[in-house]
N, C-alpha and C positions, 0 to 999 in steps of 0.2 A: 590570543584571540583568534578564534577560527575565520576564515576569509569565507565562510559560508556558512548558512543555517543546515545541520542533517537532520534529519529525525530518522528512526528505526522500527521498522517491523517484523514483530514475535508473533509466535503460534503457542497458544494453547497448552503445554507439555501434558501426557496421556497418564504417565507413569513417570514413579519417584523420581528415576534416573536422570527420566526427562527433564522435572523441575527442577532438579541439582546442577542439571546440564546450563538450563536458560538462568539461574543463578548465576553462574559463574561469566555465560557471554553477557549478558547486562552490564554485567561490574567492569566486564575489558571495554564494555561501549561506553559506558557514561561515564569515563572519564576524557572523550572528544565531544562532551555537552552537548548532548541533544538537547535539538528546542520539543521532541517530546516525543513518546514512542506510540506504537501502537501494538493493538493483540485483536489476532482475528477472530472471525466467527466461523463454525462452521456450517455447513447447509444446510436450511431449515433451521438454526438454533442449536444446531448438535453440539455444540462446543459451549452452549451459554455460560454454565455453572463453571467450567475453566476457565471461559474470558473472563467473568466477574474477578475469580479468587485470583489471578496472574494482575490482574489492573489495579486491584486494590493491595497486593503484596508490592505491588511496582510503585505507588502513589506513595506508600508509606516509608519507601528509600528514599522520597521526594523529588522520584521523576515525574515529569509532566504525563500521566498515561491517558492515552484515548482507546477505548473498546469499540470498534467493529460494531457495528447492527446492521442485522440484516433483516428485509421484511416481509420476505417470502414466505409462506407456510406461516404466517403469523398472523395473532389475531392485534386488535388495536388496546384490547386488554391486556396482552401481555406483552407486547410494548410496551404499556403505559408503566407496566409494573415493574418490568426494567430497568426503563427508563428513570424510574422513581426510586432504584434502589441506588442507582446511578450516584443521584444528585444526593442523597441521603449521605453516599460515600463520600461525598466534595467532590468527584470527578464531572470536570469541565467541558472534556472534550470529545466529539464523538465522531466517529466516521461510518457515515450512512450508505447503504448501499443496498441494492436491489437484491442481490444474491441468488444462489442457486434453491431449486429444490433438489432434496437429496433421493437415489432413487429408490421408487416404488412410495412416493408422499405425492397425492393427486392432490390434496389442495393448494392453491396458490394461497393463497389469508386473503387477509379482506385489502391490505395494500398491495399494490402489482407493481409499482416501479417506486425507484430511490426519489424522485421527485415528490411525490406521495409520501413518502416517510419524511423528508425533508421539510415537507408542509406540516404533515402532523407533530413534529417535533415542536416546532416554531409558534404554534397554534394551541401545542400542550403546555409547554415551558419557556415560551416566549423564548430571551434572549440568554439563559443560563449554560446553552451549551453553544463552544463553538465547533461546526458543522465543518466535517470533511467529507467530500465526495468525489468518487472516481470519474477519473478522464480519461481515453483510449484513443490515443496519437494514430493508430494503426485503426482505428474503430472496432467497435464491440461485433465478436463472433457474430451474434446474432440481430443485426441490424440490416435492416432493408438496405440500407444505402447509406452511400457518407451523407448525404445532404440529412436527410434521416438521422442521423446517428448524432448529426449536431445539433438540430432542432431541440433533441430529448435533452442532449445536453445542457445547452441554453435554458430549457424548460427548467434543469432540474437547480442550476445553480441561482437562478433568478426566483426559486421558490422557498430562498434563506442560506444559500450554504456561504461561507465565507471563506473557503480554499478548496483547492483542487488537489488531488495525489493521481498521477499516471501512473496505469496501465507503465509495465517495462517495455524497453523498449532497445534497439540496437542503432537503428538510424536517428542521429539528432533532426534531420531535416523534416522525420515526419512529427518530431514534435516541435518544429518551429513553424510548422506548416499548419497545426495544427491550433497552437496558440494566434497563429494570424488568424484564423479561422474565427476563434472563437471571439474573437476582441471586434472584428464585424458583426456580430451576433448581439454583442453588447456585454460578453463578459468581463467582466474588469477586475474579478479575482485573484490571488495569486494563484498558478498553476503552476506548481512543482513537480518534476519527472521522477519517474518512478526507477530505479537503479536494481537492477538482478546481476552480482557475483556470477561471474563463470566459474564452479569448479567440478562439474559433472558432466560429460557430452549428454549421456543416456539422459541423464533427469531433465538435463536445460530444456530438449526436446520436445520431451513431455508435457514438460510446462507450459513452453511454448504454444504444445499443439492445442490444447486444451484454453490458454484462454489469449488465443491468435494470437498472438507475437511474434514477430519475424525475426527470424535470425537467418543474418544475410548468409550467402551460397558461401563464399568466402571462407566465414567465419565456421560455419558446420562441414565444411569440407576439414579445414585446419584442425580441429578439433577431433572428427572422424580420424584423421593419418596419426594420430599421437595415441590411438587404442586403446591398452588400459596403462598409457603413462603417465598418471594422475600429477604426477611434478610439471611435468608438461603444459598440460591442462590448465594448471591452477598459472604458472606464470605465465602461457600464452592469454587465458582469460585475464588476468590482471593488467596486463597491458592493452588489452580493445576497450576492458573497462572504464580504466583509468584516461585514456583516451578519449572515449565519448564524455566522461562527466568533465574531463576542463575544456572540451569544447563547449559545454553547459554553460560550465562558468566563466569560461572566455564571455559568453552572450550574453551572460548577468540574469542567469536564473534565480530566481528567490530561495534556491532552497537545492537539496537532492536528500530524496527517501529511501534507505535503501532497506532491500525485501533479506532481509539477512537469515530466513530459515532455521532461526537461533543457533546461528555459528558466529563468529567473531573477529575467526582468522582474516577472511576475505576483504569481509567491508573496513577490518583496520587496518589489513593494508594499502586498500587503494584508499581511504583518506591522510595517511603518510605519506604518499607520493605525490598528493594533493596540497598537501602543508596543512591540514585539517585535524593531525593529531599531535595535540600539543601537551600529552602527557601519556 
């Protein structure tokens, strides 16, 4: 019995190799039972027709899958339509989010923020899906201010959603700071922290930079001196890793998501050192 709930998040695969690829890391995750994965969307909808086909090949291993929406660049009809192919497939669960637009696409759609699609979900299909929506411990890139950034938040979970998945993150305290935050506001959700594998310096960065996430001086310094010593790399990330999620679960987190890039190695080893992987 795992001492903790995980769930896992996949991308899309573009090509065969890809699909063969996320094949095979599914099969090495699900056997540390996810309470359920997910598969994203890309911007504007660019990924639709791979999120559907990966969620419903995932559903039919009879994993728990939840697909990504995003409602940017979207109209409320083809939401609807989605949304209704969704349910047609038995899939339950969805994780709603504001999303990017992708570039050179000037329309926003007719929804502009995840709170709004949150509503419209709830308003279309009442109570058939359960709603996941992003939380950002460090706050979202593009927010006026923290005070700001919670309000929306607040706004968006009190507008139906029934859990939270964070933004990653490196400092625990900013998401302990963050869930005080939110439980003033009046969220009473489970908020689960979002978990990102260290095994790339280049990429962690990028990632980072892209949807603000701090990686402490420390830790990008450390990373930086180990160059291209990828053995390096992957056990020094494995150990900050593994580090912050049982201070998590020291604090009796509900849960940890980890952003697994559809690789396997990473996130099974820090739930081994966890006690998390019981096959």
């Amino acid at each position: 019995m795992n001492p903790i709930e995980l769930s896992f998040e996949f991308f899309p695969p573009k090509t065969q190799e890809g699909i063969e690829k996320l094949r095979v890391t599914r099969a090495q995750l699900a056997r540390l039972n996810p309470k359920f994965v997910s598969v994203t969307f890309g911007a504007g909808g660019s990924t639709q027709q791979g999120t559907l086909d990966t969620v419903v090949e995932m559903a039919r291993e009879g994993l728990l899958a939840a697909p990504h929406l995003s409602c940017i660049g979207s109209s409320k009809d083809s939401l609807r339509a989605i949304l209704n192919e969704y349910r047609t497939q038995g899939i339950r669960h969805i994780v709603a989010l504001r999303g990017d637009l992708p570039s050179g696409m000037g329309e926003v759609g007719e929804l502009r923020y995840a709170s709004e699609l949150v509503s419209f979900i709830r308003t279309e299909f009442g109570d058939w899906f359960w709603i996941e929506v992003a939380g950002y411990p460090e706050y979202h890139p593009q927010a006026r201010s923290p005070s700001d950034d919670m309000a929306n938040f607040a706004r968006k979970v009190k507008a139906g959603a029934n859990s939270v998945i964070t933004q990653y993150f490196f400092n625990a305290d900013a998401y302990f700071r963050f869930v005080d935050d939110a439980r003033k506001l009046g969220v009473d959700v489970p908020i689960v922290p979002g978990i990102m594998p260290i095994t790339n310096f280049s990429q962690l960065m990028r990632f980072s930079e892209m949807c603000g996430a701090e990686v402490p001086r420390w830790v990008a310094r450390r990373l930086e001196g180990f160059g291209d010593d990828r053995d390096a790399i992957r056990a020094f990330g494995l150990d900050v890793v593994t580090g912050l999620c049982q201070r998590l679960i020291d604090a009796g987190v509900p849960g940890l998501h980890f952003y697994t890039l559809n690789g396997a190695a990473a996130t099974r080893a820090i739930c081994e050192r966890l006690g998390a992987a019981t096959a």
